[in-house]
DODREN-143328 format. One line per 4 residues: number of its first residue (from 0); for each residue x, y, z of C-alpha. Coordinates in steps of 0.001 Angstrom, whole numbers, plus 500000, padded with zeros to 6 digits. Layout:
<rs>
NUM) X:Y:Z | ...;
</rs>
This chain:
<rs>
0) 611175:431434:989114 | 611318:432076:985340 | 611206:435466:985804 | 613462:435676:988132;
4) 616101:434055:986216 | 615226:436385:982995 | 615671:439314:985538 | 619234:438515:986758;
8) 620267:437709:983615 | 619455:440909:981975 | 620936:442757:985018 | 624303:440801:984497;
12) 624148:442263:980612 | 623724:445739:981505 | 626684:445901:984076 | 628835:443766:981772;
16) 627966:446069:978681 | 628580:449150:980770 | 631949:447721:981643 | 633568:446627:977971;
20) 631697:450011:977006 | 633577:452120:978975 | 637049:449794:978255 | 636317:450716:974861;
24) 635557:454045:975006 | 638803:454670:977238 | 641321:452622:974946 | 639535:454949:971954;
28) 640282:458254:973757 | 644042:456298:974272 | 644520:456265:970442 | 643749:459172:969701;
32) 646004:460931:972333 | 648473:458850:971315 | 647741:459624:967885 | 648007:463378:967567;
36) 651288:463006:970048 | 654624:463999:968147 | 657273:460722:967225 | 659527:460728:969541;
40) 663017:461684:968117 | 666462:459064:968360 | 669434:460553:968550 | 671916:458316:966873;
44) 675405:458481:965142 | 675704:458002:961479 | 678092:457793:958202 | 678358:457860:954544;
48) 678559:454999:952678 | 681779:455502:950289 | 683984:453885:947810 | 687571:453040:948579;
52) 690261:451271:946271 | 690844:447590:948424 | 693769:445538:947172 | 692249:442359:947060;
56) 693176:439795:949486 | 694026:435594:949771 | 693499:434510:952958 | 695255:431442:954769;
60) 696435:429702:957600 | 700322:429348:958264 | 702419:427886:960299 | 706081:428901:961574;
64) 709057:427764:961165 | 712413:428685:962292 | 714783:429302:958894 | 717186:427382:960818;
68) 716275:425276:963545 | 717637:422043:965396 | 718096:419337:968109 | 721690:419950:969365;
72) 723030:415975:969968 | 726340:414756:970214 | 728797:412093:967365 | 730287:410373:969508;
76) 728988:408509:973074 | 730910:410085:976748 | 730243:411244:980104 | 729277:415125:980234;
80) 731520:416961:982380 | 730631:420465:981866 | 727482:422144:980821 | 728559:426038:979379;
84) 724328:427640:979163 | 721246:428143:980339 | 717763:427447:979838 | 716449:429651:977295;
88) 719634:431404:976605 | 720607:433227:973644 | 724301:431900:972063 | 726631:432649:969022;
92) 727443:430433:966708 | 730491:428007:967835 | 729859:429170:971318 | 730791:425750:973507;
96) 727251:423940:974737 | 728460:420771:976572 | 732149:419259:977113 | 732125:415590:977078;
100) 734933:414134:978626 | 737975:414129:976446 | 740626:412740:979022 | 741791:410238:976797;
104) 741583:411995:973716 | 744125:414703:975407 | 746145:411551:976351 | 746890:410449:973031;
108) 747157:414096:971752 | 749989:414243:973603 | 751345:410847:972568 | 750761:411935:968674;
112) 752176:415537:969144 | 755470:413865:970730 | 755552:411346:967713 | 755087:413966:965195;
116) 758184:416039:966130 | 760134:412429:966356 | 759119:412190:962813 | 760392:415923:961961;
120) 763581:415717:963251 | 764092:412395:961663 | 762887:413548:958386 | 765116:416686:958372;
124) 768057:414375:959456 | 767168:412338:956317 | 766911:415078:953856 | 770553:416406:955300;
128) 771934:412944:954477 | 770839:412330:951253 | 772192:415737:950420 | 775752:413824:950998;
132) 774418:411009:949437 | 774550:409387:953061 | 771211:408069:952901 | 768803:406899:950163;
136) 765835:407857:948282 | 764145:405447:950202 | 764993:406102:953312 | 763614:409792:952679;
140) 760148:408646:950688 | 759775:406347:954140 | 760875:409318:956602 | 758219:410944:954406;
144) 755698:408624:955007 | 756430:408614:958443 | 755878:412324:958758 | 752904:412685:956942;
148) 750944:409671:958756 | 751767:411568:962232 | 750392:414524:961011 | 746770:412760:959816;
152) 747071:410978:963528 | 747176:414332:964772 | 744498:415878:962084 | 742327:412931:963562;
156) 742212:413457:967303 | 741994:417439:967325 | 738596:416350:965003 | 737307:414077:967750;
160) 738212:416443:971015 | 736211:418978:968987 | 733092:417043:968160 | 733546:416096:972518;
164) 733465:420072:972586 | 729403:420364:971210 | 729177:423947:970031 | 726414:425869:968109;
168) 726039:425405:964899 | 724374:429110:964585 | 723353:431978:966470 | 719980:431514:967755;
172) 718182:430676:971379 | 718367:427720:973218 | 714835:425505:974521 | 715170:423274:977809;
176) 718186:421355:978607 | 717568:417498:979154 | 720907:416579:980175 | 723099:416642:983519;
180) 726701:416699:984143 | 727896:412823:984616 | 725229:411838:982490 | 726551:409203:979813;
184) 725243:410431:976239 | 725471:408039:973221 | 724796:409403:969730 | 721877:411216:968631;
188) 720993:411868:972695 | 719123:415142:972455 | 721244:417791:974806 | 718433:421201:973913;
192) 716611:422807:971455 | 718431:425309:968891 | 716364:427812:967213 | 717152:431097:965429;
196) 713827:433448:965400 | 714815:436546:963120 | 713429:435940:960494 | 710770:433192:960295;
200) 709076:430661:957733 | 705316:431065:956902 | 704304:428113:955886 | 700950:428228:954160;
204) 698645:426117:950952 | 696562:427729:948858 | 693964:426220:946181 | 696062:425646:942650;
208) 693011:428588:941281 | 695094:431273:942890 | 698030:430192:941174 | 698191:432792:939045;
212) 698075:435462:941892 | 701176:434338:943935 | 704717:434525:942801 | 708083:435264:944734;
216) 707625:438390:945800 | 704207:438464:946637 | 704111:440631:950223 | 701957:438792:953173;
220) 701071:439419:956574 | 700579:437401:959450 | 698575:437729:962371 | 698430:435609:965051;
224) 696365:435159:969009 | 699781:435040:970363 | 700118:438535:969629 | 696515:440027:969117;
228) 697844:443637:968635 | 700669:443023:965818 | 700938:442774:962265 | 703813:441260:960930;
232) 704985:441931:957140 | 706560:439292:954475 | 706688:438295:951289 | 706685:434738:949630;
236) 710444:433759:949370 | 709361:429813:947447 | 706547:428029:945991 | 706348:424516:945752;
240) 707544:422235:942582 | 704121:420550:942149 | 700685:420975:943320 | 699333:418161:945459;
244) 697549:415819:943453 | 694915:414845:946462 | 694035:418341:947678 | 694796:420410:944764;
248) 696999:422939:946768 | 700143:423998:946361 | 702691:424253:949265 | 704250:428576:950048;
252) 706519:429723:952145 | 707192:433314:953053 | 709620:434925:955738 | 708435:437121:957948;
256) 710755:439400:959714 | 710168:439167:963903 | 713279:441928:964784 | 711853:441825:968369;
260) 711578:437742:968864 | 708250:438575:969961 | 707373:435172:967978 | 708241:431374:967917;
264) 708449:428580:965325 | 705171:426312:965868 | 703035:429113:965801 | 699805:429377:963710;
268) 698328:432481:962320 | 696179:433620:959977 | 697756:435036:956786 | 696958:437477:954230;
272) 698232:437715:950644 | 698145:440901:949475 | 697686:440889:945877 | 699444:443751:942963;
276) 696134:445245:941955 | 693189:447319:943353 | 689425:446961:942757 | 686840:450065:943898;
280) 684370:448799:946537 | 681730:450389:948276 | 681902:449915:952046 | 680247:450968:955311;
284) 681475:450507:959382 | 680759:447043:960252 | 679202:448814:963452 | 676373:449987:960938;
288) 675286:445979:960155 | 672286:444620:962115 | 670784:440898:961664 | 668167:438988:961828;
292) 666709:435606:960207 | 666298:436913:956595 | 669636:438425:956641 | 672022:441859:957147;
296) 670236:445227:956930 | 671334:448805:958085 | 668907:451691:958635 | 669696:454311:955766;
300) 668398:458074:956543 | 665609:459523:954630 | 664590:463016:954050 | 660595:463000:954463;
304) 657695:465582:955045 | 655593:465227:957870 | 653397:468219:959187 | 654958:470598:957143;
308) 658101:470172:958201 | 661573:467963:956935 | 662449:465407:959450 | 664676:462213:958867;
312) 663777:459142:958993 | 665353:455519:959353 | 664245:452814:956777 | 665288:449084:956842;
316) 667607:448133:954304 | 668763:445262:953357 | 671680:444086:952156 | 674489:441743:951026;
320) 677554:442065:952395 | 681567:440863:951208 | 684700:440785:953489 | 685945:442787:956298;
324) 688739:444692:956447 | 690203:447158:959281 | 686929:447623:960503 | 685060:448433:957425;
328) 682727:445708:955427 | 682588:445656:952271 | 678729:446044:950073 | 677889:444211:947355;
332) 674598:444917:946945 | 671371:447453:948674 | 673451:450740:949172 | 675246:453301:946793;
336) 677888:455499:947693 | 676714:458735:949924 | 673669:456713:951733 | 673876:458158:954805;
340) 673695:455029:957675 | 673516:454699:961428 | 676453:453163:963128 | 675489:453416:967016;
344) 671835:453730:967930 | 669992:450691:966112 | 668369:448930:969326 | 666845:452179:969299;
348) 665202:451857:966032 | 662051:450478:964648 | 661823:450949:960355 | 659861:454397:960034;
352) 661561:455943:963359 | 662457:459777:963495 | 666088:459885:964294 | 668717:463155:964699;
356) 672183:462839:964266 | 674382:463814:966853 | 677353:466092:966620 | 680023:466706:969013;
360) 677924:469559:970165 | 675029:467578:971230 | 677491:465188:973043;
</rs>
């Protein structure tokens, strides 16, 4: 029984052995095929890194504001009678809004009118009179009087039937009307929204350290999600008289020109200051950037020797990058200017891979 057991077991080590021996004889014949087989070559796209002169930049966010904006409302309390816009309409300044009713008002116009000639004719009569000494001074300085009050009665009601006539105040376009003809407005009733668009306030803060880098003058841009595709130009029109003494920032405004009313006041964007000077930096497509957990790299091109022969190569680099700007990030540190980098390509790469740069010809 012993033996038995001794027998099988050495059977079960020589068919075992022979099996991992010829695994490991196959996987060696493996390596070396795959040894003396050529790197395969990646074709990828590639630029130079190079130095361009960047005005440097303040960066914000802003809000808009109409340069003149307001809730139309009425003085004085009536029944509307007539409604002269629409929705969303653009008016002139003193066009007529809303009529309240004036019935009354043309009532005693009429009265006043009729009592103001009365007082003319009796005033000239006056005048003739004392001329012949048929009246006296006091009967003139009264006939006077008498005039002149008529006239501020008459002053007086063409003031109210035009504040019953709301018109407005400026050119601009007109939000959502909230009130109906018959409806009974009192004072301070809001009737629509009044905005003019062209141009606009940019309201914007910025830490009292940049200070020294803003004054009147100062050209901006704004961008907002409203309109993803536009750029709209500025400059800073008023700072404010003190900084804040809680958040240490100091209160801008610029106005922005909008020619095609493309935006609205209430809007938020971001904004760019766009400071007087230029600095040289060294920058690179932010296509070229790849990341991982230690940080940004690229893969720079090498010239290297292999067999004989000059083949490129693509090494890991990293690096530490500064802002972006019109597609282009800025390097502060792991290139200089004319490292040649690969911009389309990198899930391609491993560091140490053989790559070819394409041309138009190869595409």
């Amino acid at each position: 029984m012993k033996k038995v057991f001794i027998i099988v077991i050495v059977v079960l080590l020589i068919v075992f052995g022979g099996i991992f021996g010829f695994k490991a004889f196959v996987n060696k014949k493996i390596s070396e095929a795959m040894a003396h087989m050529p790197k395969p070559v990646v074709t990828v796209s590639a630029t130079a890194a190079r130095t361009e002169l960047w005005h440097p930049q303040l960066q914000a966010v802003a809000s808009l504001a109409a340069v003149q904006g307001v809730e139309v409302t009425p003085q004085i309390a009536g029944n509307v009678t007539t409604i002269h816009f629409h929705s969303g309409q653009y008016v002139r300044a003193g066009t007529v809004l809303v009529q309240i009713d004036d019935s009354n008002q043309l009532a005693q116009m009429a009265s006043d009118e009729a009592q103001l000639r009365l007082a003319q004719i009796n005033l000239r009569r006056t005048r003739v009179l004392i001329a012949t000494k048929a009246a006296s001074q006091s009967q003139l300085d009264s006939a006077v009087a008498v005039y002149q009050s008529n006239v501020a009665a008459l002053r007086d009601i063409h003031a109210t039937l035009n504040k019953l006539a709301i018109r407005a105040p400026f050119s601009g376009y007109l939000g959502i009307r909230q009130v109906n003809i018959g409806q009974y407005l009192t004072p301070g009733t809001k009737i629509v929204d009044l905005q003019s668009w062209d141009p606009l306030y940019a309201n914007f803060t910025l830490p009292q350290s940049e200070l020294h880098d803003i004054h009147v003058g100062t050209p901006v841009q704004v961008e907002t999600n409203a309109r993803p595709d536009q750029i709209f130009d500025g400059k800073v029109t008023a700072l404010g008289a003190s900084v804040n003494s809680t958040t240490r920032q100091i209160e801008v405004q610029a106005t922005i020109a909008n020619p095609q009313s493309v935006l609205r006041p209430g809007l938020f964007g971001e904004l760019t200051v766009i400071r007087n000077i230029e600095e040289k930096v060294l920058t690179v497509p932010v296509s070229a950037l790849s990341y991982n957990t230690f940080g940004n790299y690229v893969y720079v091109i090498k010239k290297a020797t292999q067999h004989g022969k000059t083949v490129e190569v693509a090494h890991q680099q990293v690096i530490k990058t500064g802002k972006e700007r019109n597609g282009q990030v800025s390097i502060v540190s792991g290139l200089k200017a004319g490292d040649m980098v690969i911009t389309a390509g990198q899930v391609k790469l491993v560091d140490g891979s053989l790559v070819k740069i394409s041309t138009e010809k190869d595409a």
